[in-house]
FISE-616581 format. One line per field, with one value per residue: residue in one letter; chain; residue number from 1; x, y, z of N, C-alpha, C, CB in turn. Coordinates in Angstrom, 3 decimals. Last residue first. Glycine has a CB too. Layout:
residues N
residuo	(a / ...)
cadena	(A / ...)
num	(NUM / ...)
nu	(X / ...)
nv	(Y / ...)
nw	(Z / ...)
cau	(X / ...)
cav	(Y / ...)
caw	(Z / ...)
cu	(X / ...)
cv	(Y / ...)
cw	(Z / ...)
cbu	(X / ...)
cbv	(Y / ...)
cbw	(Z / ...)
END
This chain:
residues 145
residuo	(x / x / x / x / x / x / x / x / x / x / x / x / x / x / x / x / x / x / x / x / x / x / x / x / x / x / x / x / x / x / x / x / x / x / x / x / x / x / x / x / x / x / x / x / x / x / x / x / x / x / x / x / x / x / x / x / x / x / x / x / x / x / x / x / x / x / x / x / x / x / x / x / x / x / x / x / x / x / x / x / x / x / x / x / x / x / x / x / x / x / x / x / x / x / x / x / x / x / x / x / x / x / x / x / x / x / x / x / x / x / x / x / x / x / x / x / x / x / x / x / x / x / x / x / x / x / x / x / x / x / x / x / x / x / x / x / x / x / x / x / x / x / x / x / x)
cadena	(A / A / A / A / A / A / A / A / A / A / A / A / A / A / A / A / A / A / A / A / A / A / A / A / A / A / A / A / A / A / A / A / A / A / A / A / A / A / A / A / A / A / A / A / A / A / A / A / A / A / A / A / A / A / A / A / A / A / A / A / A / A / A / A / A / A / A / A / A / A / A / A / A / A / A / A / A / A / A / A / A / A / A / A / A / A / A / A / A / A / A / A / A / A / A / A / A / A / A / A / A / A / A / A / A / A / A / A / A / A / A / A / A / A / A / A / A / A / A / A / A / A / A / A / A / A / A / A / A / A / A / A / A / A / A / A / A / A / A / A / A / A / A / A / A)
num	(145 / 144 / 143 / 142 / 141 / 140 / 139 / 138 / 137 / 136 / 135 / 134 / 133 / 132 / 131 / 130 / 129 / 128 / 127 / 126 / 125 / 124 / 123 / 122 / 121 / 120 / 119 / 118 / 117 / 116 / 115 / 114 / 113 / 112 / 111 / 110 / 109 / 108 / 107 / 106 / 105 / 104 / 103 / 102 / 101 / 100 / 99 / 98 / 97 / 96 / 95 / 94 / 93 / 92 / 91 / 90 / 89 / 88 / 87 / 86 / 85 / 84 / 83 / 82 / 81 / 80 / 79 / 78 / 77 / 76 / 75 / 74 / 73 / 72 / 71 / 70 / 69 / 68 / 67 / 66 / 65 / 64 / 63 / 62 / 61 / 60 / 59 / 58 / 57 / 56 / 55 / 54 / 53 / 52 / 51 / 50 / 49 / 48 / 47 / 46 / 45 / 44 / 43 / 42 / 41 / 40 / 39 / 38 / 37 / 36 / 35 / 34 / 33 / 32 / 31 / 30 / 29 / 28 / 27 / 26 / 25 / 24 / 23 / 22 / 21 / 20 / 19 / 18 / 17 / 16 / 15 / 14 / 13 / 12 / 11 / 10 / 9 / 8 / 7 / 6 / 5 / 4 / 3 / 2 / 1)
nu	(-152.319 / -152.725 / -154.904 / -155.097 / -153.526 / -154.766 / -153.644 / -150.054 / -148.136 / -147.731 / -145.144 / -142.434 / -141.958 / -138.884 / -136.839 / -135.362 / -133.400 / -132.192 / -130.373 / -130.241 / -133.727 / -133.260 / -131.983 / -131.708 / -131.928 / -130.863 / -131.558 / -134.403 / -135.546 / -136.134 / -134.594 / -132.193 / -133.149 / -134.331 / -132.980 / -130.783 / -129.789 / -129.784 / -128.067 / -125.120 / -122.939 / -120.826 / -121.707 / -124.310 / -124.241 / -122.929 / -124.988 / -127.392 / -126.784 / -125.068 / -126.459 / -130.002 / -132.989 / -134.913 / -137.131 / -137.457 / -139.279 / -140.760 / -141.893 / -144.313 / -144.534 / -147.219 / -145.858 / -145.278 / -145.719 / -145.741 / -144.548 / -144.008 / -143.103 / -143.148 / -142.131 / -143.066 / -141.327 / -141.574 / -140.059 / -140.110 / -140.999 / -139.987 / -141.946 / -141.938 / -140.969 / -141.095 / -137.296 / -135.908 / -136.127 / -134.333 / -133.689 / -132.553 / -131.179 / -132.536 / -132.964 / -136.712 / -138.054 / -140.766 / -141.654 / -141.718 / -143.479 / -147.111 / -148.708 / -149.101 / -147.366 / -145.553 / -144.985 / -144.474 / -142.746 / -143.208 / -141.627 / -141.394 / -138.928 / -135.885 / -134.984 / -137.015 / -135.399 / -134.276 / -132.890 / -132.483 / -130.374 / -131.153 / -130.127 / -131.877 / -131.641 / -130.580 / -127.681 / -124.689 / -123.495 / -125.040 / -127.387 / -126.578 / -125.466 / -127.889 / -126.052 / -125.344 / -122.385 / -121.209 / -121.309 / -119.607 / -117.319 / -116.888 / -116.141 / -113.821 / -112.173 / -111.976 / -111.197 / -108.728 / -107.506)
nv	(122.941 / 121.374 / 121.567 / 123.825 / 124.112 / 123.645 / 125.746 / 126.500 / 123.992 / 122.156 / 122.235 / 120.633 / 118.706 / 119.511 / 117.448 / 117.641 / 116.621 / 116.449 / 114.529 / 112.214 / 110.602 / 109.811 / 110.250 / 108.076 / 107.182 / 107.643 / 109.847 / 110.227 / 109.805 / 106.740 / 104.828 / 104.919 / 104.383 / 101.546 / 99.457 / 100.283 / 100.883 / 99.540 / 97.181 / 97.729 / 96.410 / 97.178 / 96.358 / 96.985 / 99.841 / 99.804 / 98.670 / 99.842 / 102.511 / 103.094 / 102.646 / 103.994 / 102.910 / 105.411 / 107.263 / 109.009 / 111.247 / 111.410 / 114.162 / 115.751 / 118.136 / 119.680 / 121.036 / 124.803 / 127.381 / 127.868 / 125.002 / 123.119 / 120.318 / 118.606 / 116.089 / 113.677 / 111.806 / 109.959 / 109.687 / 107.223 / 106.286 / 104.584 / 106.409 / 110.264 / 112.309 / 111.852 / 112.254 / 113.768 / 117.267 / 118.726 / 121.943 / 122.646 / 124.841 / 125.055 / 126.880 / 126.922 / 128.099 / 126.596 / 124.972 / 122.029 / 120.387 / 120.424 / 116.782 / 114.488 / 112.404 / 112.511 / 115.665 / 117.702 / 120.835 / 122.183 / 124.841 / 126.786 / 127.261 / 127.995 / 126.404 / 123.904 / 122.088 / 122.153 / 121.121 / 120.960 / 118.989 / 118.651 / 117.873 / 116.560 / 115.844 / 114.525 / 112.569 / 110.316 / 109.441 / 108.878 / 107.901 / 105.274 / 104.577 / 104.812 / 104.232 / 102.318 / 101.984 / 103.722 / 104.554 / 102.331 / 103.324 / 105.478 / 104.425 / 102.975 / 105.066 / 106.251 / 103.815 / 103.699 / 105.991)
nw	(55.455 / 52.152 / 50.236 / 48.789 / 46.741 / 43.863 / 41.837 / 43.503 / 45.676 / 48.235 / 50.998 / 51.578 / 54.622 / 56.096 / 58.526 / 61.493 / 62.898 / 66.216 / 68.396 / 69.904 / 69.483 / 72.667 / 76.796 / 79.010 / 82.490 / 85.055 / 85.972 / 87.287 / 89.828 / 90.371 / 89.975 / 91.442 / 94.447 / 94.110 / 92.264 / 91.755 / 94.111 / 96.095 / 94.458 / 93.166 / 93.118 / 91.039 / 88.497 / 88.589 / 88.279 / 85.794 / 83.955 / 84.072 / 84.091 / 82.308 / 80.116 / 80.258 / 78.589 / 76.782 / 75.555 / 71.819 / 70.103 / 66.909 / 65.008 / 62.572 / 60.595 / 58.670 / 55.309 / 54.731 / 55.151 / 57.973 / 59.997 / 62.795 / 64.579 / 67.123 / 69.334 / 72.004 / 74.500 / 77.608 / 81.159 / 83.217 / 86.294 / 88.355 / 90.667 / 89.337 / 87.876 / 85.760 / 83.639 / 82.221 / 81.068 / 78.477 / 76.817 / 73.509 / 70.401 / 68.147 / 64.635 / 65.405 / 67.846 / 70.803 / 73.643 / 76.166 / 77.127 / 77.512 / 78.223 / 77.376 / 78.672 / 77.051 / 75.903 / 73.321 / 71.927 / 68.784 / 66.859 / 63.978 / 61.343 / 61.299 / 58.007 / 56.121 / 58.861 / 61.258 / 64.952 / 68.328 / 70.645 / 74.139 / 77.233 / 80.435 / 83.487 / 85.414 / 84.417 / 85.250 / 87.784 / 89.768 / 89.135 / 88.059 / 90.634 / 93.690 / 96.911 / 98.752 / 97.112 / 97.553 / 100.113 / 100.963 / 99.831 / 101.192 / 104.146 / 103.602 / 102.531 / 105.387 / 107.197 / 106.415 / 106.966)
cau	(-152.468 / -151.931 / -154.672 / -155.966 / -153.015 / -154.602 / -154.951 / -151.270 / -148.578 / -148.137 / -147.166 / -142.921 / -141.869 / -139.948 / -137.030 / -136.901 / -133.210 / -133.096 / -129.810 / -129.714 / -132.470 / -132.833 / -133.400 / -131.147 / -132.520 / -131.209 / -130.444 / -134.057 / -134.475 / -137.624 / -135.839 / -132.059 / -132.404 / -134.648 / -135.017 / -131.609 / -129.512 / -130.528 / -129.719 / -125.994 / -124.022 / -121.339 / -120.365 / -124.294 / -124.786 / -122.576 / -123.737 / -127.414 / -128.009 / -124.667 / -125.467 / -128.588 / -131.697 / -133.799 / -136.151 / -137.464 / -138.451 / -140.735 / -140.514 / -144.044 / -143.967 / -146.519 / -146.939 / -144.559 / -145.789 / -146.740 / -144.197 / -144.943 / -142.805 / -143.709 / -142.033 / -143.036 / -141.730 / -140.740 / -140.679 / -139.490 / -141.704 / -139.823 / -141.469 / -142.631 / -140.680 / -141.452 / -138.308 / -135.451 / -136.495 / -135.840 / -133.198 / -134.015 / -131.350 / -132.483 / -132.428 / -135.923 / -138.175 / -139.196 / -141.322 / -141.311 / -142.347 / -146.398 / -148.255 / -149.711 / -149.009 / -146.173 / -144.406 / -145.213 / -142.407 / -143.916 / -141.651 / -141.717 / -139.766 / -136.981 / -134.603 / -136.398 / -135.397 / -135.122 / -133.048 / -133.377 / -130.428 / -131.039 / -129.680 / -130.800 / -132.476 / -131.765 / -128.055 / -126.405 / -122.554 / -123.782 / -127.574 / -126.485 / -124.535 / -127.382 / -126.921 / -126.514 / -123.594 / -121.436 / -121.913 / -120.792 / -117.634 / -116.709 / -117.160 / -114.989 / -112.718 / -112.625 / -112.549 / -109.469 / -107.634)
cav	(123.891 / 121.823 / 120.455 / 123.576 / 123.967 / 122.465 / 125.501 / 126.290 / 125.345 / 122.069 / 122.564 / 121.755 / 118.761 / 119.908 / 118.069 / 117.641 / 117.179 / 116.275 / 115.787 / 113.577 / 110.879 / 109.741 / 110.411 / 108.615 / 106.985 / 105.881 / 109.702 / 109.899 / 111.154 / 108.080 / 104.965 / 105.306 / 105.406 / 102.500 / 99.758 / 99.637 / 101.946 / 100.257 / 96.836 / 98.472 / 95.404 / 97.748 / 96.067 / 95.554 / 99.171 / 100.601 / 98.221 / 98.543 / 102.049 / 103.221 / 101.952 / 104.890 / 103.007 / 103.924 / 107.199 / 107.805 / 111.450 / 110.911 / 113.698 / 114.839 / 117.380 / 119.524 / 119.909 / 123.394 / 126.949 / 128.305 / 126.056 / 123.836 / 120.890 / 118.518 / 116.956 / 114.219 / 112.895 / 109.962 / 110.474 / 107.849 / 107.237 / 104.294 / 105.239 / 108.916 / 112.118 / 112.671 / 111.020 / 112.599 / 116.204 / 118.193 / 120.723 / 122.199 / 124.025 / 125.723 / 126.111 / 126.067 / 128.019 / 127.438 / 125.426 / 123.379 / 120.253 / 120.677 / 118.374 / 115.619 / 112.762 / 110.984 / 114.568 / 117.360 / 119.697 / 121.957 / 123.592 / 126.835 / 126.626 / 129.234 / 126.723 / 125.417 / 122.431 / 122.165 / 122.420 / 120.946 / 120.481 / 118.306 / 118.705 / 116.292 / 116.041 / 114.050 / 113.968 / 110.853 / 109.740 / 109.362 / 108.952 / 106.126 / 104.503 / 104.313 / 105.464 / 103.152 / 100.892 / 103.659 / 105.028 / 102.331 / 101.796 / 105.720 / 105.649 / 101.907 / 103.856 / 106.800 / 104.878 / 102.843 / 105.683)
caw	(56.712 / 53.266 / 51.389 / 49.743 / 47.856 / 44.980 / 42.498 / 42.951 / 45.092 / 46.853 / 50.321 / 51.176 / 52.940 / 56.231 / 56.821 / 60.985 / 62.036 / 65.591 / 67.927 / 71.053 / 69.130 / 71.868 / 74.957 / 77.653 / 81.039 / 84.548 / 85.957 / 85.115 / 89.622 / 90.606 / 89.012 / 90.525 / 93.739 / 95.154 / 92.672 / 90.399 / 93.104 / 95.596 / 94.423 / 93.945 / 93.521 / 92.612 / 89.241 / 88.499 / 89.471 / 86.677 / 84.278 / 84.156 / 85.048 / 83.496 / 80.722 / 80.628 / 79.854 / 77.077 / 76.807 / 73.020 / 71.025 / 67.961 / 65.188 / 64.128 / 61.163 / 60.195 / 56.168 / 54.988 / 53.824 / 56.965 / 59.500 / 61.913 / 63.658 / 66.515 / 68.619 / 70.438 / 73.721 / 76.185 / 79.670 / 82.188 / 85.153 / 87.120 / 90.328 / 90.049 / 89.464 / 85.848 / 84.203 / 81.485 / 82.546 / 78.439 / 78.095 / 74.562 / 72.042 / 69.088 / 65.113 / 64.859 / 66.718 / 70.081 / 72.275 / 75.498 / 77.695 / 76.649 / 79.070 / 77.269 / 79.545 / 76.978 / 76.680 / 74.471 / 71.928 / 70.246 / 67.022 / 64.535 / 61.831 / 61.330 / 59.497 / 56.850 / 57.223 / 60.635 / 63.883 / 67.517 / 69.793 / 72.920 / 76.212 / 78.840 / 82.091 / 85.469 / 84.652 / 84.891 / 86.208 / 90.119 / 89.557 / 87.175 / 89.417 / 92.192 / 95.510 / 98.880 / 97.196 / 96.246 / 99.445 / 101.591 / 99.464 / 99.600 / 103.341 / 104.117 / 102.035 / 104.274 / 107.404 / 106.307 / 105.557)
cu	(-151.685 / -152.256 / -153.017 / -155.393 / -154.248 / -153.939 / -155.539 / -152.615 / -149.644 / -148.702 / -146.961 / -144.563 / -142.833 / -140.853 / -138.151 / -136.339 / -134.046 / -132.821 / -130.913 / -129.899 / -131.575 / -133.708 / -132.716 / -132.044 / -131.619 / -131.676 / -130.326 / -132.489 / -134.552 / -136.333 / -136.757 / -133.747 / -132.700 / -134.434 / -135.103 / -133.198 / -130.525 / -130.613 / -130.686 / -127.611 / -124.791 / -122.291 / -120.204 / -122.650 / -124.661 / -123.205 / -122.867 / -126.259 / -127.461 / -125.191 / -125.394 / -127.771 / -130.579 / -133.209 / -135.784 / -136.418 / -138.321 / -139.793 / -140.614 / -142.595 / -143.527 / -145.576 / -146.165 / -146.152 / -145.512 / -146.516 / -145.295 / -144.262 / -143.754 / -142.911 / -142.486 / -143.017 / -142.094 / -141.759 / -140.251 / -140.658 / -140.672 / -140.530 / -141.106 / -141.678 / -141.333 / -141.527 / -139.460 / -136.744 / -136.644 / -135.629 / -134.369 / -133.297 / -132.310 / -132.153 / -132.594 / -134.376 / -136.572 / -139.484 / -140.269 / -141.677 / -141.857 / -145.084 / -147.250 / -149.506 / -149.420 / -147.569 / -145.285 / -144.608 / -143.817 / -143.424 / -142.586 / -141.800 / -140.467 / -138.187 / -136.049 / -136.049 / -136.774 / -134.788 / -133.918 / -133.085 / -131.670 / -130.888 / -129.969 / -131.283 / -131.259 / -132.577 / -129.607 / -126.904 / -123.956 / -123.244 / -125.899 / -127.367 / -124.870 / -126.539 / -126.882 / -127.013 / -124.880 / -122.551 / -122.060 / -121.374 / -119.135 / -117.399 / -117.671 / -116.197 / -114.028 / -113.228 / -113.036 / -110.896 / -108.698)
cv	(125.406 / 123.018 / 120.691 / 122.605 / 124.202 / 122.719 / 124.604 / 126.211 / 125.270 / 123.788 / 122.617 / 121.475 / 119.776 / 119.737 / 117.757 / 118.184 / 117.115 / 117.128 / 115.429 / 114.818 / 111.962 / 109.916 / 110.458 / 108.922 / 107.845 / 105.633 / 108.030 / 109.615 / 111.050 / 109.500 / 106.025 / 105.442 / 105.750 / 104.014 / 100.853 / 99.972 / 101.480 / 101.163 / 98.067 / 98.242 / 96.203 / 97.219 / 96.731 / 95.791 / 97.641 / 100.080 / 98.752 / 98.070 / 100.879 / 102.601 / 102.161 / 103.409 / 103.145 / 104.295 / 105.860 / 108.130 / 110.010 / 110.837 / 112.495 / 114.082 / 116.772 / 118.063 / 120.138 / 122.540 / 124.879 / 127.235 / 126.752 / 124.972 / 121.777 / 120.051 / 117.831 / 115.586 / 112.961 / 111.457 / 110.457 / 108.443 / 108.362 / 105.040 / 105.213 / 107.985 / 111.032 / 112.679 / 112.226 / 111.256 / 114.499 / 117.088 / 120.343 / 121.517 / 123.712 / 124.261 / 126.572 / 127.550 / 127.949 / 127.604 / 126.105 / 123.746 / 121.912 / 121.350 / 119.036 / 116.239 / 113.806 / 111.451 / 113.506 / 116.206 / 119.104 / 121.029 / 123.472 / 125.091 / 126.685 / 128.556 / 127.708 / 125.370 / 122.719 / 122.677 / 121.510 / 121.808 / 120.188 / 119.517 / 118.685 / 117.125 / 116.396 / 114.859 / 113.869 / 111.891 / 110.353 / 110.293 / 109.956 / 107.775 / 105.313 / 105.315 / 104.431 / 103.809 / 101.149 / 102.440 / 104.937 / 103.089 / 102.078 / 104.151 / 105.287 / 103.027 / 103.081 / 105.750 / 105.481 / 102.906 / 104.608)
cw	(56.172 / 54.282 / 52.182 / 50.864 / 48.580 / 45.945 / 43.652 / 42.858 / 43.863 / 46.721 / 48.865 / 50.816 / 53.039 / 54.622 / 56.925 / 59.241 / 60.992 / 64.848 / 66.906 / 69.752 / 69.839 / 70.796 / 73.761 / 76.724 / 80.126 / 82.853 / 84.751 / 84.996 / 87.783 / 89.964 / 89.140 / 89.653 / 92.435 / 94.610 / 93.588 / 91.082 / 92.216 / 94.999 / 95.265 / 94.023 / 94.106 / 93.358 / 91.077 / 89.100 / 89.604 / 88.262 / 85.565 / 85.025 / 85.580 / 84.674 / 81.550 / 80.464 / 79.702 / 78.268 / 76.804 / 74.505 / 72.132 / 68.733 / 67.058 / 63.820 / 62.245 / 60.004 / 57.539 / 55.507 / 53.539 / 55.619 / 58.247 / 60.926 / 62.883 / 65.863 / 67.309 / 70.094 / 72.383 / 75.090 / 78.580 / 81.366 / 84.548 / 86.411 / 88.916 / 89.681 / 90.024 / 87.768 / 84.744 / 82.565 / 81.502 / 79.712 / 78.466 / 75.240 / 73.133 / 70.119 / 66.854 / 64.684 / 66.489 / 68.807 / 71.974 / 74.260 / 77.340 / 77.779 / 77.924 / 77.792 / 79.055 / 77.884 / 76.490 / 74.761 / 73.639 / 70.686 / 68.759 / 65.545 / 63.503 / 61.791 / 60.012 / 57.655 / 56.804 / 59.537 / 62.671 / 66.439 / 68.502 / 71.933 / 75.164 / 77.965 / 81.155 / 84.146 / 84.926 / 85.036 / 85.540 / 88.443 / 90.399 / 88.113 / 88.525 / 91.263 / 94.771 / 98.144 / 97.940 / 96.354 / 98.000 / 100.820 / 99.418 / 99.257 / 101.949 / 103.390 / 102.187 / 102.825 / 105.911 / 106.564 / 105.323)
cbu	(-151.568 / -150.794 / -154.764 / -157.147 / -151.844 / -154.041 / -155.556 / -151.219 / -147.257 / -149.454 / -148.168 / -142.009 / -142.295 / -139.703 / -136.260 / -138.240 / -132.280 / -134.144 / -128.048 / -127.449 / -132.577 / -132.242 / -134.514 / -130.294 / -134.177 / -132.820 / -129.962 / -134.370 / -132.368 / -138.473 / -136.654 / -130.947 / -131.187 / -133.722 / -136.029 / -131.227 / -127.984 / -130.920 / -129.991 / -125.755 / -123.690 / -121.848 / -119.091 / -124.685 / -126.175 / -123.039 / -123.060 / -127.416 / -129.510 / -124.672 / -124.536 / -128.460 / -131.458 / -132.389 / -136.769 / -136.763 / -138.954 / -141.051 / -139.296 / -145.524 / -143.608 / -147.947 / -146.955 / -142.991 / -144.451 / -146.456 / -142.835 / -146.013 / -142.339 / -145.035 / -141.435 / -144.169 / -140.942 / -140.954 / -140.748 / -138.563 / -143.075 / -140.003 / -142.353 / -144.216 / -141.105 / -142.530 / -137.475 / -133.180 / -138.738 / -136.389 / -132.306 / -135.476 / -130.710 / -133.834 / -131.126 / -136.870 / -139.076 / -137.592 / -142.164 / -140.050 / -141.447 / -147.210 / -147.151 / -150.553 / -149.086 / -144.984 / -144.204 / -146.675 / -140.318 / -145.318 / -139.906 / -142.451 / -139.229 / -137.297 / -132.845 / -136.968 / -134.844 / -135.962 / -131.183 / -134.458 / -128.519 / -132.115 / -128.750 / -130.838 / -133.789 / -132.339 / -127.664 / -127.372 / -121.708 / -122.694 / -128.855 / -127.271 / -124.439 / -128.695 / -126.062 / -126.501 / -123.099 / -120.031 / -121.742 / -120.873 / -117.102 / -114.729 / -116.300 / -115.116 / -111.988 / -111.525 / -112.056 / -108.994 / -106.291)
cbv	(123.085 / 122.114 / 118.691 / 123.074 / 124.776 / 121.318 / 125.193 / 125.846 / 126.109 / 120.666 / 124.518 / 122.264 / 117.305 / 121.294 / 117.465 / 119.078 / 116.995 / 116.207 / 116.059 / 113.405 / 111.155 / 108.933 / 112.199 / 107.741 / 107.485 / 105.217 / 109.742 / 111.828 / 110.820 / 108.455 / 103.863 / 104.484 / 105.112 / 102.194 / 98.270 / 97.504 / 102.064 / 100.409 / 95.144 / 99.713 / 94.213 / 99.010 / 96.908 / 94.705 / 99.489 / 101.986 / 98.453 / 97.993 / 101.735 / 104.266 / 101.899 / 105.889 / 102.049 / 103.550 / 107.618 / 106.207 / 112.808 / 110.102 / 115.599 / 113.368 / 117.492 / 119.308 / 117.893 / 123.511 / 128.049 / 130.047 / 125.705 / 124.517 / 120.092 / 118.135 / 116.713 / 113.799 / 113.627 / 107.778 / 111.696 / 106.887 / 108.103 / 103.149 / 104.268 / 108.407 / 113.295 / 112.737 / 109.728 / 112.395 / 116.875 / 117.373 / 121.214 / 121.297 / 124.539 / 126.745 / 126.016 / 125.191 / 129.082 / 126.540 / 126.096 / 123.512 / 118.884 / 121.588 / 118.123 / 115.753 / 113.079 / 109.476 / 114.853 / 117.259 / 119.711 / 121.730 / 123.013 / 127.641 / 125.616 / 130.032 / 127.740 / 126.444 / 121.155 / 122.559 / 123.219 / 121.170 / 120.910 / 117.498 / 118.744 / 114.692 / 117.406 / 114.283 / 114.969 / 110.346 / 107.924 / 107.796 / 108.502 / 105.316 / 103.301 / 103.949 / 107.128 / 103.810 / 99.673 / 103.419 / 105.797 / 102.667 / 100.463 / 106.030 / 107.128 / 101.553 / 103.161 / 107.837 / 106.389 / 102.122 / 105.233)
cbw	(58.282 / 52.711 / 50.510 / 49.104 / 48.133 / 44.613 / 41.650 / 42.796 / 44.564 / 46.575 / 50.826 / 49.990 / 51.849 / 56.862 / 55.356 / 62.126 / 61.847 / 66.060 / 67.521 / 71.881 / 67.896 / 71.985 / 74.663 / 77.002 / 80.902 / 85.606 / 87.676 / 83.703 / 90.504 / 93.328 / 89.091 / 90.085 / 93.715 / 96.439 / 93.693 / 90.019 / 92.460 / 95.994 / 95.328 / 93.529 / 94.389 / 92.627 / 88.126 / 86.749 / 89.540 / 86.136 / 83.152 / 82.855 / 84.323 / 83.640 / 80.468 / 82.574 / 80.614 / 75.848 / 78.272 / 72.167 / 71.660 / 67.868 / 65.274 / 64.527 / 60.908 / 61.675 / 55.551 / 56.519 / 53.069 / 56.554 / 59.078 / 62.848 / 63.084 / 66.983 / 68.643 / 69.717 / 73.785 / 75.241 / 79.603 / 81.408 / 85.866 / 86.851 / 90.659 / 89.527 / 90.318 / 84.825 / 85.770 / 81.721 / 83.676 / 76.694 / 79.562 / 74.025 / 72.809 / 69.239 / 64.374 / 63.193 / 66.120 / 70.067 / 71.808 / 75.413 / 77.077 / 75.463 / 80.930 / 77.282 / 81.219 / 77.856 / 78.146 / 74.351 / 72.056 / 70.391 / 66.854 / 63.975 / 61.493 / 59.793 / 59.578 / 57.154 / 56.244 / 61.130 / 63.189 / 68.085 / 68.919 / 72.650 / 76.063 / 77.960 / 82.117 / 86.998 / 83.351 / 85.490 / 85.092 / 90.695 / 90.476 / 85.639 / 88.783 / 91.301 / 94.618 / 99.556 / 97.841 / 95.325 / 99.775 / 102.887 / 100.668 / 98.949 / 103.058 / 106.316 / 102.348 / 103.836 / 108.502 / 106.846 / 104.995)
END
């Protein structure tokens, strides 16, 4: 018994906390007003993460496999009759990161483990709800796309 313990100790203090409770990407739900909208979503290096069209679920990589390289995102929104809409996407640290390794005195969980997997971050907002303002009708819709 005293073996398995000693185990379970040893390995909570070789991982990090939040690569125990953490996912390395995350679920978001995207919808729009209109629904139907068309959407891009790119990352912080310009690479495009995904598309779709509005309402829709996106699982979006929460780091990009380097040291501490959280991804944060923008979203973007099109529709014919509508202006585009950018929606900014943030990464924060997980609790779990902080707290979870601070009661485990996991130091390598904070610099070793946990900063290259995303287990360590949270995007937020979790649930986006783009309102789309409508194009001017008329002789003046020139200035909408």
């Amino acid at each position: 018994m005293a073996k398995i313990l000693s185990l379970l100790v040893a390995s909570l203090l070789i991982s990090g906390c939040a690569s125990i409770v953490g996912e390395q990407a995350q679920t978001l739900y995207i919808e729009s007003k209109p629904t139907g909208a068309n959407f891009v979503i790119s990352d912080n290096h310009g690479t495009i993460a995904a598309r779709g069209i509005t309402p829709q679920y996106i699982t979006l990589p929460k780091a990009d496999g380097s040291y501490f390289g959280k991804l944060s995102y923008t979203v973007t929104f099109l529709d014919a009759n509508h202006y585009p809409t950018i929606v900014p996407l943030q990464s924060r640290l997980n609790g779990w990161y902080t707290f979870g390794n601070l009661i485990t005195f996991g130091i390598p969980g904070w610099l070793l483990i946990d900063p290259f997997n995303g287990g360590m971050y949270k995007i937020y907002p979790m649930q986006i709800n783009a309102i789309m303002r409508p194009c001017p009708r008329g002789p003046f819709s020139y200035t909408c796309p």
